[in-house]
C-alpha positions in Angstrom: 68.0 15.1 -82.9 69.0 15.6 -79.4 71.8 17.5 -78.7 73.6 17.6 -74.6 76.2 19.9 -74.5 78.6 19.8 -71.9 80.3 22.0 -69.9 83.8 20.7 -69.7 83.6 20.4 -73.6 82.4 24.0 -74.2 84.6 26.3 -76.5 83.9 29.4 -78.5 84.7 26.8 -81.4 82.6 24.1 -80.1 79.8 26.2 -79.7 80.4 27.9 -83.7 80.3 23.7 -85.0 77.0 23.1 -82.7 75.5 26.2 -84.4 76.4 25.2 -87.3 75.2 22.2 -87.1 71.4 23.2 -86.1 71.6 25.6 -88.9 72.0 22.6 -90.9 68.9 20.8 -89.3 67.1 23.3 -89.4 67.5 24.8 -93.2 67.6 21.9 -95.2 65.1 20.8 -97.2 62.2 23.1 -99.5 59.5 22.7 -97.2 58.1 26.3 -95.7 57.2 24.4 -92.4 59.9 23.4 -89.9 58.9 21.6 -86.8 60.7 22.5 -83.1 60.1 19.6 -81.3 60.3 18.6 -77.8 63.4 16.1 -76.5 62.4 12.9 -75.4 65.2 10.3 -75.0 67.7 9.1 -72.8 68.5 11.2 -69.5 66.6 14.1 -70.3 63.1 12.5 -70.1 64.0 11.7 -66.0 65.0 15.3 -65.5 62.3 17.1 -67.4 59.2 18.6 -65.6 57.5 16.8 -68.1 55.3 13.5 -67.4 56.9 11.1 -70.2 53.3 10.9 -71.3 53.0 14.9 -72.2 56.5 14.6 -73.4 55.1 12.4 -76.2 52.3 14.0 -75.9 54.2 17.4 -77.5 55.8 15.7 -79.8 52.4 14.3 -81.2 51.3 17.7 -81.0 54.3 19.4 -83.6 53.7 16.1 -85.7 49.7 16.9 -86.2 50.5 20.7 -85.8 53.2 20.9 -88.6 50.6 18.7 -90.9 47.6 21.0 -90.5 49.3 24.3 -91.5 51.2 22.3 -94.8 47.4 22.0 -95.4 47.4 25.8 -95.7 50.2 25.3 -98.3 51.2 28.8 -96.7 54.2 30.0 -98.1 56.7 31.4 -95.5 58.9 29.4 -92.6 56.6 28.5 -89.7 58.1 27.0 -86.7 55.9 24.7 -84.2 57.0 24.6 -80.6 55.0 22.4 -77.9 55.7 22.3 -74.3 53.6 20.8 -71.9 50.8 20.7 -74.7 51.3 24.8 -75.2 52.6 25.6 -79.1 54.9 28.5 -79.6 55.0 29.5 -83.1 57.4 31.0 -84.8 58.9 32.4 -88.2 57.8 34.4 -90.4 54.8 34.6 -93.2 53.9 37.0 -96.2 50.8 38.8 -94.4 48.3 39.1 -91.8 45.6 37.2 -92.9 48.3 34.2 -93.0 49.2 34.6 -89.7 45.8 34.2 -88.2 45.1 31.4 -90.3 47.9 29.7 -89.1 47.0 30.5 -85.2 43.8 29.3 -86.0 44.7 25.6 -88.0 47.2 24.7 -85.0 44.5 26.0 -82.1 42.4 23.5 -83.8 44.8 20.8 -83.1 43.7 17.8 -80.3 45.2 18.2 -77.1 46.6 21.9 -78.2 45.9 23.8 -74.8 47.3 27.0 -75.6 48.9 28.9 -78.3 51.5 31.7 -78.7 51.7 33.2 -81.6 54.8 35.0 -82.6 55.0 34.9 -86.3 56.1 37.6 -88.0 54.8 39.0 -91.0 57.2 39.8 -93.8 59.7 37.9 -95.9 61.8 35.1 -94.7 65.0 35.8 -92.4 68.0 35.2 -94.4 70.5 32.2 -93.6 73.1 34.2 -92.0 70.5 35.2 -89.8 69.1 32.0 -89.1 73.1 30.8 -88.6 73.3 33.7 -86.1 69.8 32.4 -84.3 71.5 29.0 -84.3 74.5 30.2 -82.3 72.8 32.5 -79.7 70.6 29.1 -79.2 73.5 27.2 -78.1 75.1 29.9 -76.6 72.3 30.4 -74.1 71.3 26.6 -73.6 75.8 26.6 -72.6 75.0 29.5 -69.9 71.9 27.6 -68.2 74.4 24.9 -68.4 77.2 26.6 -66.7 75.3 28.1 -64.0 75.0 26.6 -60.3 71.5 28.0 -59.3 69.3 26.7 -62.1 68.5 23.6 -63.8 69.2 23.9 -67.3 67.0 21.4 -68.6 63.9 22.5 -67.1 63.9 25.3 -69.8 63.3 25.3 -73.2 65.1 27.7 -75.6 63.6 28.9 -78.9 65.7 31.8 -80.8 63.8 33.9 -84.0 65.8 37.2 -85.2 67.8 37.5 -82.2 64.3 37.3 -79.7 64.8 34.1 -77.0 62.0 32.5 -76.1 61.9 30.7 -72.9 59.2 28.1 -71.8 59.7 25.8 -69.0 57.6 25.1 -65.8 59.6 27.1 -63.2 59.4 28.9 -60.0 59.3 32.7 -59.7 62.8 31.8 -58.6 64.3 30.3 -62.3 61.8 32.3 -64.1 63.5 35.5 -62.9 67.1 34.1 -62.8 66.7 32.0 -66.5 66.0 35.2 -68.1 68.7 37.5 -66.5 71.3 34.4 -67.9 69.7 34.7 -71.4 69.8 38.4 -71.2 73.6 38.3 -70.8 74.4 36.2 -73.9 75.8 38.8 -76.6 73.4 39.2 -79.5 70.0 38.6 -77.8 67.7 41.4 -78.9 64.7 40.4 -76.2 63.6 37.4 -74.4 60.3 36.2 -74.1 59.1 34.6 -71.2 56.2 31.7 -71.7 56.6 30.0 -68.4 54.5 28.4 -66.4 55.2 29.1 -62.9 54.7 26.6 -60.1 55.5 27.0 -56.5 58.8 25.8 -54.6 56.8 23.0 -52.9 55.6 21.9 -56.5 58.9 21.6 -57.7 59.5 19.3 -54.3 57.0 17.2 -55.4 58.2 17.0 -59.0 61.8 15.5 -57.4 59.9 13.2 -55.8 58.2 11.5 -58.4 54.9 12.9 -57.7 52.6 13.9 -60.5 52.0 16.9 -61.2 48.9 18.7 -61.3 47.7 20.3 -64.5 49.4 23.7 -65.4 48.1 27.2 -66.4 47.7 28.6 -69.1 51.2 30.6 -69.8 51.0 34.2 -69.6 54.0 35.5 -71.8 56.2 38.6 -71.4 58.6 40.2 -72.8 61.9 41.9 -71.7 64.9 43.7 -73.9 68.2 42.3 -73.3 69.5 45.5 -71.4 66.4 45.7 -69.0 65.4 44.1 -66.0 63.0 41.4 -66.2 58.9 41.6 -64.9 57.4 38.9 -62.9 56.2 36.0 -64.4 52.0 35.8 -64.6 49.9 33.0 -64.5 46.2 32.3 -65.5 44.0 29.6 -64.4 43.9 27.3 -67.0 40.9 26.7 -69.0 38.4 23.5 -68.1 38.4 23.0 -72.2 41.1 22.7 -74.6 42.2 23.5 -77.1 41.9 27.7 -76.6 44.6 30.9 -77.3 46.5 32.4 -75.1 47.6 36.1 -74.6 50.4 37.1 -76.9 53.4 38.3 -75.2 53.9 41.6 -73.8 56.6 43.2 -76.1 58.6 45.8 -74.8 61.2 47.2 -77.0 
């Protein structure tokens, strides 16, 4: 489902109908896996940082990704994320052990370059929080929207228990200015960077149609909503795929 808000449309109770509606998407069904995928369609695929190849590409990735960890039949809500063939995952699951063997099915997964895992270990978050997620989603996707110094679609927002994660290839630039506009949305706890940073005269090339050369690896980090942001990191990216990557700094 693709979903383009718009800013002339935006209301406090447009934005409670579109969280509402996600909530929906996202907690129907029995299953204990639901997949995050990536937006491929219409005028997004021209604006994203994206080839259209890795844009399928990540959406291949959540398909396999989703079907390997059902294989665990792990009980729990597990969340797959891909961007730019790295997989944030999310949710939550009964233990330890479960969490690893999650990391481990989707590292597993062709094409998988990197993987974030953010699971958390206890019992399911309860729909009202999920609603609440849901919201502050839309809420900060409506703020990238409405400001004049970034590009709103060259980031991808994830929300888990009031944590934003943020993935996107970006300058040091957006990086630092995406997350102070997430940070001022009421109810984010924390955001979590997973960017992959690329220079200004990368991001040139990009509007010119000119491919882009292979990203690192993300280096994630993590800042609370009332703090100032760190620098984004990046890491040469491996020769081999598929491999880990750090987890995110968490800094409470």
């Amino acid at each position: 489902m693709s979903l383009v808000l718009k800013k002339r449309f935006l209301s406090n109770r447009g934005l409670s109908a579109v969280a509402l509606a996600l909530a929906g998407a996202t907690l129907a069904g029995c299953a204990p896996l639901i997949v995050g995928g990536a937006v491929v369609g219409g005028g997004l695929v021209a604006t994203d940082r994206r080839t259209t190849g890795i844009q399928l590409e990540d959406e291949g990735i959540e398909f396999r990704a989703a079907a390997r960890v059902r294989e665990l039949a792990t009980l729990g809500r597990v969340n797959i994320t891909s961007y730019n063939r790295t997989v944030l995952i999310t949710g939550e699951v009964p233990g330890a052990a479960e969490k690893l063997a999650v990391e481990q099915a989707v590292a597993k997964v062709e094409n998988v370059r990197a993987v974030l895992n953010e699971l958390g270990v206890g019992p399911n978050s309860p729909l009202g929080s999920r609603t609440t997620d849901a919201f502050i989603g839309s809420k900060v996707k409506a703020t990238l929207i409405d400001a004049k110094d970034v590009q709103a679609n060259a980031y991808k927002v994830v929300v888990e228990r009031g944590i934003v994660y943020l993935m996107g290839r970006v300058t040091a630039r957006e990086a630092t200015r995406g997350t102070e506009l997430a940070r001022s949305v009421s109810g984010v706890e924390k955001v979590v960077r997973a960017f992959e940073e690329i220079s200004e005269q990368e991001l040139a090339n990009i509007g010119r149609g000119t491919t882009p050369a292979p990203a690192p690896a993300p280096v994630s980090t993590a800042t609370p909503a009332a703090s100032a942001p760190t620098g984004p990191v990046s890491a040469p990216a491996p020769q081999l795929a598929p491999m880990p990557a750090p987890s995110p700094g968490v800094t409470k």
